[in-house]
LUMMARFI-555022 format. One record per residue (C-alpha): x, y, z. Coordinates in steps of 0.25 Angstrom, whole numbers, padded with zeros to 4 digits, always signed. Layout:
! LUMMARFI-555022
XYZ;...
END
This chain:
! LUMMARFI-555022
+0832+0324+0113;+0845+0331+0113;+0850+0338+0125;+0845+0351+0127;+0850+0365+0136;+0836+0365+0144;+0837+0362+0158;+0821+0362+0162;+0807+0364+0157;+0798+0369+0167;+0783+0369+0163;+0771+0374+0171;+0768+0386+0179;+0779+0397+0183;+0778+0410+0191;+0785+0423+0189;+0787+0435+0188;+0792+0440+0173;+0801+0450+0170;+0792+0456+0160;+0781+0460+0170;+0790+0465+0180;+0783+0458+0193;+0771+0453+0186;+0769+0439+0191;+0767+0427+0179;+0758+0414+0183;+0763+0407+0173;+0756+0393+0168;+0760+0382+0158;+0772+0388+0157;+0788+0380+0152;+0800+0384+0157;+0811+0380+0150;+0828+0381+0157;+0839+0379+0150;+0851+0372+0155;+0858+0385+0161;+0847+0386+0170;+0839+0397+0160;+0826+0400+0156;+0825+0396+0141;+0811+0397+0139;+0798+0401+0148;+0784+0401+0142;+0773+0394+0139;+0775+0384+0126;+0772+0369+0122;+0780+0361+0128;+0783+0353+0116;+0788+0364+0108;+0797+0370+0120;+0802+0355+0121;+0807+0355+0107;+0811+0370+0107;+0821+0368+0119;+0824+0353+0116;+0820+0347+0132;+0815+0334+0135;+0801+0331+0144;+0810+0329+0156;+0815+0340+0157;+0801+0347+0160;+0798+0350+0174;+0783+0351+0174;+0776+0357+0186;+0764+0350+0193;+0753+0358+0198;+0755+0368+0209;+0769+0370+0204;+0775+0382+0199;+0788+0388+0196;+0793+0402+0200;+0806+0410+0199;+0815+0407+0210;+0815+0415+0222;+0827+0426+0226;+0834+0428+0237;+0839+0443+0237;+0845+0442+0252;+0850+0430+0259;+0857+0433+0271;+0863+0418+0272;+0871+0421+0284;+0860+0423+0294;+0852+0411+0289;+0854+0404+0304;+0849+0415+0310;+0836+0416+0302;+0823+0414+0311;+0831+0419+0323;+0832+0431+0330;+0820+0437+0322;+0816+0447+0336;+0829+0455+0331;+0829+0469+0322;+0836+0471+0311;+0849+0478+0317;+0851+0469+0329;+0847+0456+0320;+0859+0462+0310;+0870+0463+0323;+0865+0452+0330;+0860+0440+0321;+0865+0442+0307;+0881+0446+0308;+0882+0435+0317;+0875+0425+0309;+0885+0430+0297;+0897+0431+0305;+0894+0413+0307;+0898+0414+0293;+0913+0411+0294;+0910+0397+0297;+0909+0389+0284;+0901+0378+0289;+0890+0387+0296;+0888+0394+0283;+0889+0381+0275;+0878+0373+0283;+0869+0387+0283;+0869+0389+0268;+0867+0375+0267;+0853+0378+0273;+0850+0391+0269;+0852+0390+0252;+0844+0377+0253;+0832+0383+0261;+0833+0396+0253;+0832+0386+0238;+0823+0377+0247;+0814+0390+0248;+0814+0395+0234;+0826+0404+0234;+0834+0402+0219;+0842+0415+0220;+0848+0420+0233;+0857+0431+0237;+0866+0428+0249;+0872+0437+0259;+0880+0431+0268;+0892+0435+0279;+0906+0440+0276;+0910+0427+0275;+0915+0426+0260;+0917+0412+0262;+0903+0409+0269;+0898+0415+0256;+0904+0404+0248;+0899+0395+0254;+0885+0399+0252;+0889+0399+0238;+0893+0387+0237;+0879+0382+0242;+0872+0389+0234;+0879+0385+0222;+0876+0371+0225;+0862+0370+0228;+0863+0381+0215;+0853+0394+0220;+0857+0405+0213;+0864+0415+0223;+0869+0429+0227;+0881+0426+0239;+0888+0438+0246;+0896+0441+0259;+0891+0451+0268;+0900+0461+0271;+0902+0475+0282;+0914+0480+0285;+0909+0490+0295;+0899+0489+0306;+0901+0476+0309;+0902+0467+0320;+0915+0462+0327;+0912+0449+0322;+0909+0450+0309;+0916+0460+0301;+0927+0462+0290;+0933+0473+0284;+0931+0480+0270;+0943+0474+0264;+0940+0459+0270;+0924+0462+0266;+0927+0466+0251;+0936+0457+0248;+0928+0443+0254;+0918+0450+0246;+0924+0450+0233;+0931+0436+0235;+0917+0432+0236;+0913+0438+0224;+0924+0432+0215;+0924+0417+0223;+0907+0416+0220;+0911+0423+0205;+0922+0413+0202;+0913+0402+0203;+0905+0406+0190;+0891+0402+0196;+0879+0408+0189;+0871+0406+0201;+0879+0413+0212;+0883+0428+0211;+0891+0436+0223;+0886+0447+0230;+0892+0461+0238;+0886+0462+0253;+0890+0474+0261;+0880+0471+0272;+0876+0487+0275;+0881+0499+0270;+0882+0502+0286;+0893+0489+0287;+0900+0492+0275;+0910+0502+0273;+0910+0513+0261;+0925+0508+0257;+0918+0492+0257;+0906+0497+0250;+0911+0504+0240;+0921+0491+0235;+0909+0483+0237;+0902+0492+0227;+0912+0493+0216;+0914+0476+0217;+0898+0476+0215;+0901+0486+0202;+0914+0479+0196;+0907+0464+0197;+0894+0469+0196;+0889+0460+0210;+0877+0465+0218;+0878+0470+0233;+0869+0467+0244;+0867+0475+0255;+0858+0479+0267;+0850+0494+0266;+0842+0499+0276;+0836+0486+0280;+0831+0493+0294;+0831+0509+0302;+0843+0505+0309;+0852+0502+0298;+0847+0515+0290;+0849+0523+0303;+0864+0517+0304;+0865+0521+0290;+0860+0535+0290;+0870+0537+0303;+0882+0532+0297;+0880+0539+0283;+0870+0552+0288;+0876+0560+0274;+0867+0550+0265;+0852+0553+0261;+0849+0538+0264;+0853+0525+0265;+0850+0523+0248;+0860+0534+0245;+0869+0529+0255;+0872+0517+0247;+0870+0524+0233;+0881+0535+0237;+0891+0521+0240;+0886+0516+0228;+0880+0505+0233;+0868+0505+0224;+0868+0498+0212;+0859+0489+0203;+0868+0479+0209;+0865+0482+0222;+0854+0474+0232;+0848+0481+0245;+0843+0472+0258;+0831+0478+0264;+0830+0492+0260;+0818+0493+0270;+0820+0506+0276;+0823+0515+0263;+0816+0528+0257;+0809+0526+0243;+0820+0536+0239;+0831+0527+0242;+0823+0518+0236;+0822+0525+0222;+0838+0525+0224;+0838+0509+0223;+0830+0508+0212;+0838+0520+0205;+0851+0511+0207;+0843+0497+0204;+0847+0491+0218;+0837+0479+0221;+0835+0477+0234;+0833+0465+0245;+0820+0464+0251;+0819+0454+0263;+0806+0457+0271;+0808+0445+0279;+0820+0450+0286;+0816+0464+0286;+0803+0460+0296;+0809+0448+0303;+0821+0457+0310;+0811+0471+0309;+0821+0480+0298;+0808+0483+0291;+0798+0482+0280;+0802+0485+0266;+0791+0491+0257;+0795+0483+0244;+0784+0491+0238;+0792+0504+0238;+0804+0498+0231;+0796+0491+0219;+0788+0505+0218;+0803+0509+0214;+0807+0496+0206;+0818+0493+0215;+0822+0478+0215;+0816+0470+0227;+0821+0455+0230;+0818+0449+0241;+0829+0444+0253;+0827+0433+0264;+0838+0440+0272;+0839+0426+0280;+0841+0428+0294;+0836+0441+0297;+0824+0435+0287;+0819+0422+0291;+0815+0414+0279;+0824+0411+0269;+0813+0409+0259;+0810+0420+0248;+0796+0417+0248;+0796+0422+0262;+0800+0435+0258;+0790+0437+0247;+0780+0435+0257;+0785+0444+0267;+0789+0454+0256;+0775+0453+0252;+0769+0455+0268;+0779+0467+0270;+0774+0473+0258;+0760+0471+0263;+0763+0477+0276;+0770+0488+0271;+0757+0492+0263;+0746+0490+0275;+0755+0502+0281;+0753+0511+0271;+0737+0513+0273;+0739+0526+0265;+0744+0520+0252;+0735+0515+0246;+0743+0513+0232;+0754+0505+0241;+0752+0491+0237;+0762+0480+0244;+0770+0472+0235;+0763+0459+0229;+0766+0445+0226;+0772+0447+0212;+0780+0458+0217;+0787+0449+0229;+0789+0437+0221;+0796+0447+0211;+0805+0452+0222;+0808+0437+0227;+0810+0433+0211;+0813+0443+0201;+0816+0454+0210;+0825+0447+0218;+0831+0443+0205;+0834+0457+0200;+0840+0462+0215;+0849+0451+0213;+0853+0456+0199;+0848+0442+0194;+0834+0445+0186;+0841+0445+0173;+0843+0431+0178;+0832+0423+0187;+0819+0430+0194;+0808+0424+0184;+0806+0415+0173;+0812+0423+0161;+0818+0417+0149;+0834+0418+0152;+0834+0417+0168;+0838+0405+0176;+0828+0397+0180;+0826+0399+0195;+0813+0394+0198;+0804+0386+0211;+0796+0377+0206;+0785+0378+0216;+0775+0367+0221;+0762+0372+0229;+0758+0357+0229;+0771+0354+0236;+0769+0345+0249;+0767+0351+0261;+0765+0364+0253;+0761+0376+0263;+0752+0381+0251;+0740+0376+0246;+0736+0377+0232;+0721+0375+0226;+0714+0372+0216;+0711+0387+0211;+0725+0391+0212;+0732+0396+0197;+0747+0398+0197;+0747+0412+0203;+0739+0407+0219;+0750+0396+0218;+0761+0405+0218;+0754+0414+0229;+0752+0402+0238;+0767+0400+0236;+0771+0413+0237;+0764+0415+0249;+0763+0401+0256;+0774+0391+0248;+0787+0387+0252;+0798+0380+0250;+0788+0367+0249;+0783+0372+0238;+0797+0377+0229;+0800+0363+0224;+0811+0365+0214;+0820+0377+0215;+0827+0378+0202;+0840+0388+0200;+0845+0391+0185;+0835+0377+0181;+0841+0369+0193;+0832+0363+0204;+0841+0367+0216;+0828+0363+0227;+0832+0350+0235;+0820+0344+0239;
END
């Protein structure tokens, strides 16, 4: 047979949530998936075999036929990855938010002058975070430009599709570890046109002004515009815990609230993503859904260093965007599947305090797979792209095995597609995730 531009056949049962039912899960079985040799989906469906062979010209051996127990699923994304504080996660967990920030993280970051620290650290934090299921991550890392290169360069190797910015703050800093506006905006947009010039489709930069507390009006306002000219997403920190709102509400008292805040500096855009937004009003919410802002939701962190308990119920009710965010460091796992699980024990804890509403309902499983997925997808301003297993988008998939050795979860007998996947989602890990494919390519070593 002549030489064809498909890449794989995948045939058996897949996972997903599909854009045409919003987040409605699909248990889907029998199914063949068929990517072309960019890395796209070409066709997803159920259909003889034969035919599709002849249809799309491929040859038996490209067909990746999964056993039983296995499953495919979109690949999981990453909406927070604060890489700089990765050698201090799992340490100095007895610390709140405030003193964690002063004491722990911007010393961690300010480590990050030293190429071959951030070199053997990436190293191990991209491979456990591809290891763990994560296809698509957005890192945030120190106001070293050049320690962001680095990561980028390891990224692109291994080849997981990522989001790479320097953190910035040009005001309220520590004497060790600060810069000034100019020295900030322009190793921000050197960044932005080194990581541009290399005209890779699975890396894209992004703008980080920390808080809008460490980051001057004249800075925010450049960093704004530069988000408007090359249309690039910003990242930053809102109302993450009482101390910071209360900083905020004393430094800026002529303001409604923290929402307006940023909206009057015209920090508030569809291209714009929010960590946190635990302590906020359901007015201030309505204004991030009014200017499409998607927003980083990283329950591990927010309970390991106490800065609170977001209610994630109260921003789907307005159909704001929710991804979910390791925020490494102050969050101890680097693995997603971690934060749907606490995303979803938040939620649940959330709703046994409200006794008196009895139409509250916490958030499901289908709900938090869509923010770790799809969701996530769209905060990152990538859902036209990857998130589920449409017709068009890359192939980003974990092929997942509950029969894997050494599994932590048990499958039986009586089991259909839809118990595995809860077994998984509840109990799997990265035992399980034996392939992790980006754009069709397997980038799991094993």
């Amino acid at each position: 047979m002549a030489k064809t531009n498909i890449h794989l056949v995948v045939v058996g049962d897949f996972v997903h949530i599909s854009g045409t039912n919003g987040q409605e899960m699909e248990y889907l079985s029998n199914h063949t998936l068929i990517v072309d040799n960019n890395g796209k989906i070409a066709f997803f469906g159920q259909g003889n075999i034969n035919d599709l062979m002849q249809e799309y010209r491929f040859e038996n051996q490209q067909i990746l036929r999964m056993a039983q127990g296995q499953f495919m699923m979109p690949g999981l994304v990453d909406t927070r990855a604060t890489g700089a504080c990765y050698p201090i996660a799992c340490t100095n967990m007895d610390k709140k938010a405030f003193d964690w920030m002063q004491n722990c993280a911007l010393p961690s970051e300010a480590q990050c002058f030293d190429p071959t620290h951030v070199e053997k650290m990436m190293q191990i934090l991209v491979r456990q975070m591809v290891n763990n299921g994560t296809t698509t991550a957005c890192y945030l890392l120190s106001m070293h430009a050049e320690a962001c290169i680095t990561l980028a360069n390891i990224t692109s190797k291994i080849g997981q599709r990522s989001m790479i910015g320097k953190t910035s703050m040009d005001r309220n800093s520590p004497y060790f570890y600060f810069e000034t506006s100019n020295q900030a905006y322009d190793s921000t947009l050197k960044l932005v046109r080194t990581l541009r010039s290399r005209m890779d489709p699975l890396l894209t930069p992004i703008i980080v002004p920390r808080l809008y507390q460490t980051t001057s009006e004249k800075l925010m306002q450049k960093f704004c515009q530069l988000s408007k000219d090359l249309g690039i997403s910003i990242q930053m920190i809102m109302a993450q815990n009482v101390e910071e709102v209360k900083v905020i509400h004393d430094m800026f008292p002529n303001h409604q609230n923290y929402a307006s805040l940023l909206d009057a500096a015209s920090v508030l855009t569809s291209r714009t993503i929010l960590a946190h937004c635990v302590h906020i009003t359901d007015a201030e919410i309505q204004l991030l859904k009014d200017r499409n802002v998607g927003v980083s939701h990283c329950p591990n962190s927010n309970i390991s260093i106490r800065s609170g308990l977001l209610d994630a119920r109260k921003f789907l009710t307005h159909n704001v965007s929710v991804g979910l965010g390791t925020d490494i460091g102050a969050g101890y796992s680097t693995s997603i599947l971690n934060a749907i699980r606490m995303a979803i024990a938040t939620s649940r804890v959330i709703s046994m305090e409200k006794v008196d509403d009895v139409n509250y309902k916490p958030i499901s499983n289908a709900e938090a797979f869509w923010m770790a997925t799809l969701g996530g997808a769209k905060v990152l301003g990538m859902d036209k792209n990857i998130g589920n297993f449409q017709a068009g988008k890359y192939f980003d998939a974990l092929l997942v095995d509950c029969n894997a050795h050494n599994s932590a979860i048990s499958i039986f007998d009586f089991d259909g597609l839809e118990e595995k996947f809860q077994r998984f989602l509840y109990a799997g890990d990265d035992r399980n995730i034996a392939r992790v494919y980006v754009a069709g390519n397997n980038i799991k070593s094993n």
